[in-house]
C-alpha positions, 0 to 999 in steps of 0.5 A: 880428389887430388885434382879437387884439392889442387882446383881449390888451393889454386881458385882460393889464395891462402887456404889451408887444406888438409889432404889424408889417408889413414895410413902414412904408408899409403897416404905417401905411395899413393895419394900424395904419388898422385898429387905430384903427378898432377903437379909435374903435368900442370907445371909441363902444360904450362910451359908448352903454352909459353914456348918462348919463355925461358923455362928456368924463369917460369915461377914454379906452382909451388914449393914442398917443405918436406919437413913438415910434409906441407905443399906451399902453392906461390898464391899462399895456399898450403896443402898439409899431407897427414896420416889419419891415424888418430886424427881425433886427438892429433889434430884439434888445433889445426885452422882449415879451410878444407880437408879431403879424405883418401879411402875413407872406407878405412877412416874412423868416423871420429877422424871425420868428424874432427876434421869437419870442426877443424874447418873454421879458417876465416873468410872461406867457404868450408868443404870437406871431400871424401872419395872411397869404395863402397862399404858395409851397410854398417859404416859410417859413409853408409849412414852419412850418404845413403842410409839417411843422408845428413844435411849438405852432403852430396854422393857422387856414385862410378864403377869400373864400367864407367872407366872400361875405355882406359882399361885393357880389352879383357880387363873386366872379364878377367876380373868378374871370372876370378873374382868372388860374387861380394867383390865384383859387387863391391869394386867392379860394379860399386855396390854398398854392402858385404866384405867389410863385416863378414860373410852375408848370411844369404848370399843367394840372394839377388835383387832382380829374383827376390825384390818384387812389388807385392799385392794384398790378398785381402782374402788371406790373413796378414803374418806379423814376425815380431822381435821384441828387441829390449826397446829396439824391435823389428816387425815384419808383416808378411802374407802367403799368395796363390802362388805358395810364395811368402810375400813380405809386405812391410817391415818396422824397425823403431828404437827405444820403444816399450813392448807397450808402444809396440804393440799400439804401432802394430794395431795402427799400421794394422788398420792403415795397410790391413783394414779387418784382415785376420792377423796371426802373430809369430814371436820368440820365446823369450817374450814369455820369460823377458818382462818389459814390466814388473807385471807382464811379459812381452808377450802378455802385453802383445795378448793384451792387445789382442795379438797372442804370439804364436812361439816355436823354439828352435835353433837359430840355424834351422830357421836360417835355413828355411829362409835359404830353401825359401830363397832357392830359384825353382825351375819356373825361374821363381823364388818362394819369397819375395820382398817389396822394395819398400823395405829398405832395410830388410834388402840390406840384411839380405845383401850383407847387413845381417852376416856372420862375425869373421872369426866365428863363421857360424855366428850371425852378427847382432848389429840392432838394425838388420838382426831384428828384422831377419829374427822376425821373419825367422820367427814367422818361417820356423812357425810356418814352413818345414823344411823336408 
């Protein structure tokens, strides 16, 4: 990022960049560390290109006033070294041409969004960059670049892999033999998910053993996991295949919907994926005390509609565990659940999304995006499994 902000302020005369990381401790020993590095080498690369001329007369790339901690270049570009601490309401008034972001993965999102408005210096063309580590599935730079990836944005993935030629020899090895499972993950093969948030509820889940395509059976009938989730349900749609295995097929996650909007959305997707396949419905109890209006419960209404709710009350962490047993490699090498890769969301409860809050490891987090999914699919296995 410190060769980005270099390349621009050298390519464009007068710009006004802003180059920060949260901390001011950090920004310095690290960032702006480097910054000078490639300062120091630019300016030596250009001297031993032009031996013959007397190094003293050799214009310097640029000045640093170290009272307002700015980088002047000698083309009228400045580069503002700043602390993103507060950035929302300490930088209102600054005209950029461009700002980069150092570890954004500790940067609020209101600091982005502040300093994406910043951008309004005349006569360039706008552009901010951000370099991080991977976060959870429940940060911002997840929602903005993977998640549903805004507008104009571009994500640019590496690993340390990719970097292993500048590496000692044994590095790698040393660090996946001490480090966890979430941090090999997370910064050596640079994948999105955990740490951040807390311990992931499953962490034996694995990709390549647990996510398969799955197949109709047109001869078994359809499980449907619903949580009815005050406006913000979860619905997940399941069948048991010749195998034992529980298959899950499709997942629905949509917002600010009634119990009403809900159940007509099931009979659809019903239709379109299952066409006259038995359905059995699986729902927790407090659709049967919780009124989505002042005449029905949620699971009258579901009722109504022809799909009765089938309930079982138990503890929250009876049916975490059926789905751990579920998720247990067997000798043959097989789980006995599988997920289609087509339920994006639900792979990212599995993988970290849905996990316990850190200072109460007993507790799974309510984030109203991987939660209502995972409540479905326990309402469905506590129903349906036992565990012996």
């Amino acid at each position: 990022i410190c060769r980005a902000v270099i390349g621009m302020a050298l390519a464009y005369p007068g710009a006004q960049i802003l180059l920060g990381r949260f901390h001011w401790t950090e920004l310095r020993a690290t960032t702006q560390k480097t910054f000078f590095d490639l300062i120091n080498e630019l300016e030596a690369s250009i001297r031993a290109r032009m031996p013959d001329v007397d190094p003293e007369l050799l214009p310097s790339i640029g000045t640093y006033h170290k009272g307002d901690n700015n980088y002047e270049f000698s083309n009228g570009s400045v580069v503002l070294f700043r602390p993103l601490e507060e950035a929302e309401r300490k930088y209102r008034s600054l005209p950029l041409a461009a700002f980069a972001i150092d570890e954004a993965s500790e940067v609020p999102e209101d600091a982005c969004l502040m300093l994406q408005a910043r951008c309004r210096q005349s006569g360039f063309k706008h552009v901010g960059l951000i370099v991080s580590n991977p976060t959870g599935y429940t940060h911002w730079l997840y929602k903005w670049f993977v998640r549903q990836p805004l507008p104009g944005t571009m994500l640019f993935r590496t690993n340390t892999q990719e970097n292993k030629d500048n590496l000692p020899t044994d590095y790698m090895e040393k660090l996946r033999a001490r480090y966890p499972e979430e941090w090999v993950r997370r910064y050596l093969d640079g994948e999105w998910g955990g740490l951040d948030e807390g311990m992931p509820v499953f962490p034996t889940f694995e990709i390549i053993a647990h996510v398969k395509p799955t197949v109709y059976y047109k001869k078994q009938p359809i499980w449907i996991g619903v949580d009815y989730g005050f406006k913000a349900p979860g619905v997940v749609w399941a069948q048991i295949d010749p195998d034992d295995r529980l298959q899950i097929s499709r997942s629905w996650s949509p917002q600010n919907i009634s119990t009403y909007t809900l159940a007509e959305g099931i009979l659809r997707r019903n239709e379109k994926w299952y066409p006259n396949a038995p359905i059995v419905v699986f729902a927790g109890h407090d659709g049967q005390s919780v009124k989505d209006t002042n005449e029905k419960t949620s699971a009258q209404i579901l009722t109504s509609y022809g799909l009765p709710p089938h309930v079982k009350f138990t503890a929250i962490e009876r049916g975490l565990n059926t789905i751990r047993a579920l998720l247990t490699i067997k000798d043959d090498g097989n789980a006995s659940i599988l997920i289609d890769p087509s339920n994006q969301t639900l792979i990212e409860a599995f993988l970290g999304g849905y996990h316990y809050h850190r200072d109460k490891e007993d507790v799974p987090v309510k984030d109203g995006v991987h939660d209502r999914l995972m409540d479905a699919l326990r309402y469905m296995v506590v129903n349906r499994f036992a565990l012996s």
